[in-house]
BAVEXGU-788065 format. One record per residue (C-alpha): x, y, z; residue in three letters. Coordinates in steps of 0.02 Angstrom, whole numbers. Example, Ala and Ser with C-alpha at 12.3 -4.5 7.8 and 13.67 -1.06 7.14 Angstrom:
% BAVEXGU-788065
        u        v        w   resn
      615     -225      390    ALA
      684      -53      357    SER
% end
This chain:
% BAVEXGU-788065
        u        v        w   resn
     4787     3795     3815    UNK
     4756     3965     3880    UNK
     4587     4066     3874    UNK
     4564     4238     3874    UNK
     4376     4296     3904    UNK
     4296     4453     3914    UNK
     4108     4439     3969    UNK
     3957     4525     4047    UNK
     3799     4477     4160    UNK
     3748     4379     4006    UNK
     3876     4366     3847    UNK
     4050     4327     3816    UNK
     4101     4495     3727    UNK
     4272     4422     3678    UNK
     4347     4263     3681    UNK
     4550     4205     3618    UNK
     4621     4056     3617    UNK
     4791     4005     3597    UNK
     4941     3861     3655    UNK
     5090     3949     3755    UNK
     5076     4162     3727    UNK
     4909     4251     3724    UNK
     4851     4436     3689    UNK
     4702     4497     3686    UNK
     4636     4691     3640    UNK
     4480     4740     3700    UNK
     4430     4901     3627    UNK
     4279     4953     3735    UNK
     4244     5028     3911    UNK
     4213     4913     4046    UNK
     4058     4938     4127    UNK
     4000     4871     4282    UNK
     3966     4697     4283    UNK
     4118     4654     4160    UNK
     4224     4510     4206    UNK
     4389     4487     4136    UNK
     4419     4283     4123    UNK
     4576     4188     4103    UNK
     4581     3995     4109    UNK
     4721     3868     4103    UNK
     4705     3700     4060    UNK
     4883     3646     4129    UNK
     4927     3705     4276    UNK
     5104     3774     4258    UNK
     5210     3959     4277    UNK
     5148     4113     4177    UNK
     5171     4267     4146    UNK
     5012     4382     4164    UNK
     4963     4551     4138    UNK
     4781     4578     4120    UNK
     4794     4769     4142    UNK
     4953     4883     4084    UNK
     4934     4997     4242    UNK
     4990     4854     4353    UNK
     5151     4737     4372    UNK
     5155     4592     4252    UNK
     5193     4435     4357    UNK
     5248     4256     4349    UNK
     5102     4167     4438    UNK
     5068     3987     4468    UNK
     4909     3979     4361    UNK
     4779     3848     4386    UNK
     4599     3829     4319    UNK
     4507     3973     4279    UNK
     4517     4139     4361    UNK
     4386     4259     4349    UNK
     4402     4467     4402    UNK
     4239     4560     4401    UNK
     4301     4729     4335    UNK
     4326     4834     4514    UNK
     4208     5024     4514    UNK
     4181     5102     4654    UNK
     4273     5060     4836    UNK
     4330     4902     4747    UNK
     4437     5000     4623    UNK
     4527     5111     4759    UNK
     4667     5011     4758    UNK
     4717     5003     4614    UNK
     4813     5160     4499    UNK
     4690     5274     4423    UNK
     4715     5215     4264    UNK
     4679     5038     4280    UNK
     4551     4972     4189    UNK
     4472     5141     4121    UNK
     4447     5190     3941    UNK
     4446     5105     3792    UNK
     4575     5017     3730    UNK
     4634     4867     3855    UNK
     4780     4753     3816    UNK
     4797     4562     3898    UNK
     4942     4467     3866    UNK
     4994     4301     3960    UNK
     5128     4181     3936    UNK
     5187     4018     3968    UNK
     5364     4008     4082    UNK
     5519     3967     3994    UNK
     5591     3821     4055    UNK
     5749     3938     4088    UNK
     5641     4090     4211    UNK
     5569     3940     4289    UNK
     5713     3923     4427    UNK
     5716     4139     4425    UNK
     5754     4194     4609    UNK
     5617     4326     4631    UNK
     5489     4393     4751    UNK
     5372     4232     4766    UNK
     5238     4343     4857    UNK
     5211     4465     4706    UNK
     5055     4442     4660    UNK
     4934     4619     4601    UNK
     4785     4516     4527    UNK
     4738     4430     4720    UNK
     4584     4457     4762    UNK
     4475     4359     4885    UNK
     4384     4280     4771    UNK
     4549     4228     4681    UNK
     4565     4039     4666    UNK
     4665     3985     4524    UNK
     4831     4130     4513    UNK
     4937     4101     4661    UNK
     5010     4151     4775    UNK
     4851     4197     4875    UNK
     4832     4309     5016    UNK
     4700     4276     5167    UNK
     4683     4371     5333    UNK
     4548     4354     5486    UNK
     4527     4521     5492    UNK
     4521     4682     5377    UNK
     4486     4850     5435    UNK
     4303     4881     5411    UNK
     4288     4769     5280    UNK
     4377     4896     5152    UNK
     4473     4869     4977    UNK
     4603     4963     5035    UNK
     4645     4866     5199    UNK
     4623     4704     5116    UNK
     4777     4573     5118    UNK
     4785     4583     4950    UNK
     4864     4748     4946    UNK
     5010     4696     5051    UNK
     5059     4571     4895    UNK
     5040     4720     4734    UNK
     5208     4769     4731    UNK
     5163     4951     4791    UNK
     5279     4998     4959    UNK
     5225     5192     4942    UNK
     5208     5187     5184    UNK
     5183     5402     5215    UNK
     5002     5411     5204    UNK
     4867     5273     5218    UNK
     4683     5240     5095    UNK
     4674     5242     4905    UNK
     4794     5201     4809    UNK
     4966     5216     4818    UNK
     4953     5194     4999    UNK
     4845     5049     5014    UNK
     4884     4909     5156    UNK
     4821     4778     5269    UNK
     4741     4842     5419    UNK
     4711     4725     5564    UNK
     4552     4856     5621    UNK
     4649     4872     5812    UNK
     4650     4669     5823    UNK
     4781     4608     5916    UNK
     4767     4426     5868    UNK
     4760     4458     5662    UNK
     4838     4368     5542    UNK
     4885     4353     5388    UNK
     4924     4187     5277    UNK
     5012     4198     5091    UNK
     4962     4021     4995    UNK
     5077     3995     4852    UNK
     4998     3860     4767    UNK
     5137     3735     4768    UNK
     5284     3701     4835    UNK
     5448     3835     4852    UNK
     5585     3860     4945    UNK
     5609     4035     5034    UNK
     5776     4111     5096    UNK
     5734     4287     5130    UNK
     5564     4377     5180    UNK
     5532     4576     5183    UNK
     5401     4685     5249    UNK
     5369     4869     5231    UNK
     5256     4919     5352    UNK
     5162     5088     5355    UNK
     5248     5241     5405    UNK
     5103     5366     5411    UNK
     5174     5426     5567    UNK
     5109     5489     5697    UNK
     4953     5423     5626    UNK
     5012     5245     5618    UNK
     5082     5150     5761    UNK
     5207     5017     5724    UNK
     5251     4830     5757    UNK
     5396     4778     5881    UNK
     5408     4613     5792    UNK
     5298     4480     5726    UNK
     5296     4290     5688    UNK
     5308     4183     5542    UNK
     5264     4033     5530    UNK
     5292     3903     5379    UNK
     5178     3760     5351    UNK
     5286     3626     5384    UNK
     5277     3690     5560    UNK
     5405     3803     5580    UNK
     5425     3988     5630    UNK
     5530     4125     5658    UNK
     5516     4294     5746    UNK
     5534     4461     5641    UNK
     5593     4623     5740    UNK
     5536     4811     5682    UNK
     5600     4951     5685    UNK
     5488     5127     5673    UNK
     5544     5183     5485    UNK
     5487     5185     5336    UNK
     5549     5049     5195    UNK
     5633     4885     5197    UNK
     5650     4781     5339    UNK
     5737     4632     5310    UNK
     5673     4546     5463    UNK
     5717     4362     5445    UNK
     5850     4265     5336    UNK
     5767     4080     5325    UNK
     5813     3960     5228    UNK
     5637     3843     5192    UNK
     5623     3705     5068    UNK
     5444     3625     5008    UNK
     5338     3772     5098    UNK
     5171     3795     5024    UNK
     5128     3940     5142    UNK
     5176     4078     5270    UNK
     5077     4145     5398    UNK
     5100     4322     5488    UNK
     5034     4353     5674    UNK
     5077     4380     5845    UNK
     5092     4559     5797    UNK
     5163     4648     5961    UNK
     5125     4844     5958    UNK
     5255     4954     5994    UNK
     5212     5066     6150    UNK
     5138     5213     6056    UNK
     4971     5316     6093    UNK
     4916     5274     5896    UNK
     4793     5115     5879    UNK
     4847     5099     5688    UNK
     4988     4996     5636    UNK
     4955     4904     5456    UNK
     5054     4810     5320    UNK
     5109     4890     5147    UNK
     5207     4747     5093    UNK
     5267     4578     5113    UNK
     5403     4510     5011    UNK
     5464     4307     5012    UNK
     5629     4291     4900    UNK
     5660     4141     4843    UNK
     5633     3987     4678    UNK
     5510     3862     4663    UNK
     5538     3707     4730    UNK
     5625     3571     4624    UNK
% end
């Protein structure tokens, strides 16, 4: 069963119901203090889209996740258009046993948030410049790589706020096995400084080294080849010689299928 809620401080202003495929039209402004609800009573592979503005994505879905409507510095990350006026379409669906084994970006996730607990993956870090929206880890998981310029959106990022010894971990809820991982770091040069290489390490132990190179765009750091990995972690990020303070994430990519 899947649950699609839309609710206030105090009252459920909508509420829809249904077995494997779900929408839902809300045809009022959010206001501040709206929440936008989706539960799942068997854990499982969906598709989601709770706003048009953003990527729909095929999350591992557990429990029920909750999104208090972002104003203010919590909506800078996101496109303009998200969540504003008043006519807002939800839809959600249940994997077909056929996209289940798709080979996609397993990292993809534009709904993470940190108080995100039931749509994996799920993005941590132990350090975000000054606390912002638009340095948190979740940016670095949207699907957005736009690297020229840094702040609101498109050119949100995490930023490690100068800290040497930040990292980053990517939780994807269950098991999967990763053959390829990406980054796009930020290229607001000379602004931004940039990484010489960082490490990745898998939780079954393992890690790998990724060298950069100053550009902007894909870096294909690493070919791996993990099976059973729950979750990725990003540190020992060595700073390239270079009088700017500011290097920062834009995107992180892990290619790969769940695990059978």
């Amino acid at each position: 069963m899947i649950t699609i809620r839309i609710t206030d401080k105090e009252n459920t202003l909508l509420e829809k119901s249904g077995d494997s495929e779900l929408y839902a039209v809300y045809k009022e402004e959010y206001r501040e203090g709206t929440a936008i609800e989706a539960e799942f009573t068997e854990k499982g592979l969906y598709w989601v889209s709770l706003d048009t503005s953003l990527y729909p994505a095929l999350l591992w879905c557990s429990g029920k996740y909750t999104l208090p409507v972002p104003f203010g510095d919590a909506k800078l990350p996101y496109p303009p258009q998200a969540f504003s006026g008043d006519m807002h379409l939800i839809q959600i669906r249940k994997a077909k046993d056929e996209e289940k084994d798709n080979y996609r970006n397993l990292c993809l996730n534009p709904l993470d948030w940190h108080g995100n607990t039931a749509l994996y993956p799920h993005s941590w870090a132990n350090v975000e410049t000054r606390g912002e929206s638009v340095f948190a880890s979740r940016n670095a998981m949207d699907g957005f790589i736009a690297a020229d310029m840094h702040g609101i959106f498109p050119w949100t990022s995490w930023g490690i706020n100068r800290n040497p010894d930040a990292e980053m971990t990517v939780d994807f809820g269950r098991a999967v096995d990763i053959d390829k991982i990406i980054f796009y770091n930020r290229a607001d040069f000379p602004h931004d400084a940039w990484w010489t290489e960082a490490t990745v390490t898998f939780s079954d132990g393992s890690s790998i080294k990724a060298p950069f190179e100053k550009k902007d765009g894909a870096q294909e750091a690493v070919i791996v080849n993990r099976k059973g990995i729950n979750a990725i972690t990003i540190s020992r990020l060595i700073k390239a010689d270079d009088p700017s303070p500011f290097p920062a994430l834009v995107q992180i990519e892990a290619w790969g299928r769940d695990s059978l």
